[in-house]
N, C-alpha and C positions, 0 to 999 in steps of 0.2 A: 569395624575398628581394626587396626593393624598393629601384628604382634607386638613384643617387645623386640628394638634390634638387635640382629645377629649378633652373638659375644659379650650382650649385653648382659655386666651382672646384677641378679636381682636380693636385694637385701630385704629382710622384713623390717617396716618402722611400726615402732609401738603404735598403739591405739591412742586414742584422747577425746576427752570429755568432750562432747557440746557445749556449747556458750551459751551463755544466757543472754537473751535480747536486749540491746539499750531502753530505755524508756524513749518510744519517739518524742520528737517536737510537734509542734501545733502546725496547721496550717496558716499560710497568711490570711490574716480577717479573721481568725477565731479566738476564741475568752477562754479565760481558766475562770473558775468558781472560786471564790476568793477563800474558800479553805485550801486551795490549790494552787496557789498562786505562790511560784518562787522568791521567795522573800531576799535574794541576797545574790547577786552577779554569780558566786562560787555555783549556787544552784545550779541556776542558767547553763553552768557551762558543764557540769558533770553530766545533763537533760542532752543538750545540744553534742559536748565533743569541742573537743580543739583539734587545730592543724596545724603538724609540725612539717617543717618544712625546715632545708637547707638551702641557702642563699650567698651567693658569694660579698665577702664585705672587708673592704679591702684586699689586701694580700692573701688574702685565704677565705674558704668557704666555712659559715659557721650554724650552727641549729636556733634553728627560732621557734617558739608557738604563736598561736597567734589568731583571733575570731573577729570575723571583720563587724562587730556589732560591741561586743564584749570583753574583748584582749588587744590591748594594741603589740602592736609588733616585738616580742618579748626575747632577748638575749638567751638561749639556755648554755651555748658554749663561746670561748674567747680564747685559744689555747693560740701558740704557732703553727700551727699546722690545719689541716684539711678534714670537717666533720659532713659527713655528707649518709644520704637514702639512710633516715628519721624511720622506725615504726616503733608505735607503740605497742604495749603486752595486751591481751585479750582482758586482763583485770585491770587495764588505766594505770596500775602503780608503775612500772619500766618502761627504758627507751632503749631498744638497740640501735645500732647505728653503726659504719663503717669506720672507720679514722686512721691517719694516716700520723698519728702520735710519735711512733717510735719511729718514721722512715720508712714504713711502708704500711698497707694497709690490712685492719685487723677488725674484727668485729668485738664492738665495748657493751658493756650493757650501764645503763644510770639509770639511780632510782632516782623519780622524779618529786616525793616527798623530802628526802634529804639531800639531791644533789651526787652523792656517790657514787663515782664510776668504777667498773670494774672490768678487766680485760675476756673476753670469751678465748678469742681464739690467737695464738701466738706461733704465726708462721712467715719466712719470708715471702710468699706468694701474696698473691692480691684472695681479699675475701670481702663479701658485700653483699648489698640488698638482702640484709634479713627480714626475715618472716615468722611470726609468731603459731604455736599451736594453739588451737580453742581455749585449752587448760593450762598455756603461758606454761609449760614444763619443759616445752621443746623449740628446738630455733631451727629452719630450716635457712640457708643462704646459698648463694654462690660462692668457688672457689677456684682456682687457677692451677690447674692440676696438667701436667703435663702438653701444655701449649692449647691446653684449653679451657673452656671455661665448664667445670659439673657441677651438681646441686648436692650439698649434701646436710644431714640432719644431726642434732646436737643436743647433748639431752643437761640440761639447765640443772637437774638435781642431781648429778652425776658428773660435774665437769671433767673428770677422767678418764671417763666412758671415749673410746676411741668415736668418731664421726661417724655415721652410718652412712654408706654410698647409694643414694637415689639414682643416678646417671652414671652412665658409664657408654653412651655410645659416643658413637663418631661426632666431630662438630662441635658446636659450643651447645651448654645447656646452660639458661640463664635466668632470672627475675624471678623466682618463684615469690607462688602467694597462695598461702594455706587457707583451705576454706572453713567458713566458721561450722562446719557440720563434722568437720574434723577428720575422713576418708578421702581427700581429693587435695592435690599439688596442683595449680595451673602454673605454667613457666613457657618460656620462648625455648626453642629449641633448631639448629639449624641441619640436624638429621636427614631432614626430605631436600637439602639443598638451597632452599631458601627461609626465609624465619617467620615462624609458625607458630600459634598457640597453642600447647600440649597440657594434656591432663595426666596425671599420674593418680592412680587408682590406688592409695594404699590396701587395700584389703585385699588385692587381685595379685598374683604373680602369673600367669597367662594372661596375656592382652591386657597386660597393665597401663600402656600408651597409649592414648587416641589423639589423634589430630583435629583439629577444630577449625583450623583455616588454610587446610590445604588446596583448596579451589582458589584461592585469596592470591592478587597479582602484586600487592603490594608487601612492604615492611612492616610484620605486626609485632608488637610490643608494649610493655608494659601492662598485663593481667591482672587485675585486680578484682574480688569477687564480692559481692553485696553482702551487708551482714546477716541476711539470714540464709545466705549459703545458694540462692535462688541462680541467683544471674551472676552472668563474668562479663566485665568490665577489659577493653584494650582500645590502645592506638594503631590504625594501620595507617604508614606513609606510603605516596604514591608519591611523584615528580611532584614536590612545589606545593603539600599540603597534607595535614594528617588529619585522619577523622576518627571518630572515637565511635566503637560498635562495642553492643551490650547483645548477650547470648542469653537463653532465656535453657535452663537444664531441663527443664519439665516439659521444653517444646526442641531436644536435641538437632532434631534434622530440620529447622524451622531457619530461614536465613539469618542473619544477627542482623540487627535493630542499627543503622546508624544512625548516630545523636548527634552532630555538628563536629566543628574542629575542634582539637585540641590534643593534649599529649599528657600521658601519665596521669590517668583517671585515678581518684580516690572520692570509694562512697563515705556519702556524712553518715552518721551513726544510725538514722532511722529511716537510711535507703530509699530516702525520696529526691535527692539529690545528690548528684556529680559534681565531683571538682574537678578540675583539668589545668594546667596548664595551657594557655595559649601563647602564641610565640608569634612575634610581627620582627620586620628587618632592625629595630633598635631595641625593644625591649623584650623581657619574656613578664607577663601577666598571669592570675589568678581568676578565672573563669568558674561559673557554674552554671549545671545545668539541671531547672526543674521538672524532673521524670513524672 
């Protein structure tokens, strides 16, 4: 694995709980015991998970939920302006999300029992693609720091607390997505020159960075990691097509698994299935894929 880069400064981020596992879903073809048996759609979907997603609609892009069985396509904002990259907290109750509210873009958080939104972060730079810790105390995202793009962390109980700097080399660092084991940042990173899947180690300050798809000839992006912290989830493009590869941690040096087309992977709650984004010359689709 290869060091941290040169000049690069390394900050300590706090520690954070494990997550506790969703309750998976069934397989196709199998029964619940009818003392088991979810009595009410709300069930269903706390079991299952929703998918939040931003969509553009009309003049502006807005957040929706949304379960293709159990939710039809659900309004969550309507403002003037532009809500876009939706993650929800590791406890279901919050939505971060980007928004371009005030004229440029900030990261907000809403509760999604009451609707109330509230500002995180208040800068004129661009900030985005947040990502939640295990114990939802902490928000990692992107921000726009000096003609580039770095990752930096933000602590939820403490909105005072200055940002802690995860990146600082050369190049843009981008997409972060906190693993539900709660020691591990996977983000895009263009470091090596081209864009790469990177792992940040928080527990490690030597050889805090490894690279994961540096052999890789194509564009990788969008990292997303399984809920129980197993596998990582990305899109690499090549000329005229993107394929979505799944890394396996327990089999590191093992080549990654590629799963078909698509773009910006997100696992459903009991990790047996991929969502993706598919993209054709007139529209962009919701795809999945049974692992």
């Amino acid at each position: 694995a290869p060091p941290a880069q040169a000049g690069e400064t390394i900050q300590p981020v706090p520690p954070t709980a494990t997550s506790t596992q969703p309750t998976p879903t069934l397989p196709p073809g199998s029964t619940l015991a009818p003392s088991t048996t979810p009595r009410s759609t709300q069930e269903i979907l706390r079991q299952q998970g929703l998918i939040f997603l931003s969509m553009s609609d009309g003049k502006y892009k807005h957040l929706f939920a949304y379960h293709p069985q159990y939710l039809p396509l659900t309004r969550l904002t309507n403002g003037g302006w532009d809500d876009i990259q939706p993650a929800v907290s590791s406890d279901g109750t919050r939505l971060a999300f980007s928004s371009r509210q005030n004229g440029y873009w900030d990261i907000f958080l809403s509760d999604l029992a009451t609707g109330q939104k509230a500002r995180l972060t208040d800068t004129p730079a661009y900030d985005g693609s947040p990502t939640w810790s295990p114990d939802s105390q902490w928000l990692a995202y992107e921000s726009y720091i000096d003609n580039h793009l770095q990752i930096r962390v933000r602590s939820l109980t403490d909105p005072n607390q200055a940002p802690l700097e995860l990146t600082s080399a050369p190049g843009d660092n981008y997409s972060p997505t906190w693993s539900p084991l709660g020691r591990e940042i996977a983000f895009v990173s263009t470091r090596g020159g081209s864009e790469d899947i990177w792992v940040a180690r928080l527990d490690r300050v030597d050889d805090r960075f490894i690279n994961l798809t540096g052999t890789s000839t194509g564009r990788n992006r969008h990292p997303h990691w399984s809920p129980d912290g197993r596998y990582l989830a990305w899109a690499s493009d090549t000329p005229g097509i993107s394929t979505l590869y799944v890394w396996d941690s327990l089999a590191p040096d093992a080549a990654p698994r590629a799963i078909g087309n698509g773009d910006i992977p997100i696992w459903r709650p009991d990790g047996q299935v991929l969502l993706a984004e598919i993209r054709s010359p007139n529209q962009t689709a919701l795809g999945a894929y049974n692992l």
